[in-house]
C-alpha positions in Angstrom: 7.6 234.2 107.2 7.4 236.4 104.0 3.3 235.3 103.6 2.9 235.6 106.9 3.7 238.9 107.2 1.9 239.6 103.5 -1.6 238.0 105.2 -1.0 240.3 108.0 -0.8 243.4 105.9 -3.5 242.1 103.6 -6.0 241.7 106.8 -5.1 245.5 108.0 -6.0 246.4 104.2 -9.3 244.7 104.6 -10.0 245.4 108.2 -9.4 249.4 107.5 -11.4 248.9 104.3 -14.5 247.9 106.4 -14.1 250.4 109.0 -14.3 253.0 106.1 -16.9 251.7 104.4 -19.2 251.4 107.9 -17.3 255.0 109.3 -18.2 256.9 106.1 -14.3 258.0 105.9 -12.1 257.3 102.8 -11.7 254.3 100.5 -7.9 253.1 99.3 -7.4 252.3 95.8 -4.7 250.3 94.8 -2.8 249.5 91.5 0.7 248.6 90.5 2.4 250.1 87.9 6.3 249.7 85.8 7.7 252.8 87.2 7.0 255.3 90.1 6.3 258.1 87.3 3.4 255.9 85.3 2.1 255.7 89.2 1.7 259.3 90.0 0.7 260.4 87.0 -2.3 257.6 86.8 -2.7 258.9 90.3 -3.3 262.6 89.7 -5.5 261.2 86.2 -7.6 259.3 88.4 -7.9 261.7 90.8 -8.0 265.0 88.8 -6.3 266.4 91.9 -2.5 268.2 92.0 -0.4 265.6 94.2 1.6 267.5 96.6 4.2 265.6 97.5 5.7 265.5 101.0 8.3 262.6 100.9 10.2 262.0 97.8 13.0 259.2 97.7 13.7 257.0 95.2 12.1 254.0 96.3 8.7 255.9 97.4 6.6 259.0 96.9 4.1 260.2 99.3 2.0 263.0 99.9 -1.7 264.2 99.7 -4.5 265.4 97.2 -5.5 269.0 96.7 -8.5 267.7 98.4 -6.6 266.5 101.4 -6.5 262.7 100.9 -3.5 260.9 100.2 -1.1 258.8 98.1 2.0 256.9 98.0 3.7 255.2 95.1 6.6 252.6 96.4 8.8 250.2 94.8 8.4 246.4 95.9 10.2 243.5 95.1 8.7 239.6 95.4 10.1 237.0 94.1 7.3 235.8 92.0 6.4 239.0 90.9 9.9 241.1 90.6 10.1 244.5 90.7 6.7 246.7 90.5 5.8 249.9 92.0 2.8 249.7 94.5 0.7 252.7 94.0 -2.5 253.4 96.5 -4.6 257.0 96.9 -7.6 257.7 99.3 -11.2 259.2 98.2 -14.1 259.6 99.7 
């Protein structure tokens, strides 16, 4: 049940991922990191852009860019791969 539901968000990733590369709007990039702090501050590195965060709970972090895209750094559990915090922003 677990994979399917992982194939499922894995083809919305792709599909959207197409749609912006053929729509000319933003690209998601994607990393995961130990802790939800190494995530935002690679983020805002990355990015060079103050995060502005809207939602702020312990097991995620979202918000946008100063440039109007977003992020989101959330913790995730597998079983093969434990505990890791999923980290994604948008760019154009």
């Amino acid at each position: 049940m677990d994979v399917n539901k992982n194939i499922a968000k894995l083809s919305l990733v792709i599909g959207l991922a197409a749609i912006a590369a053929t729509s000319g709007a933003s690209e998601i990039y994607s990393a995961k990191f130990r802790t939800i702090k190494t995530c935002l501050a690679s983020i805002q590195k990355s990015t060079k852009q103050k995060l502005e965060i809207i939602r702020d709970k312990p097991t995620i972090v979202t918000g946008s860019l100063t440039n109007g895209e977003t992020f989101a750094c959330e913790v995730k559990e597998t079983g093969s791969e434990g505990v890791y915090v999923e980290g994604w922003y948008t760019s154009k």
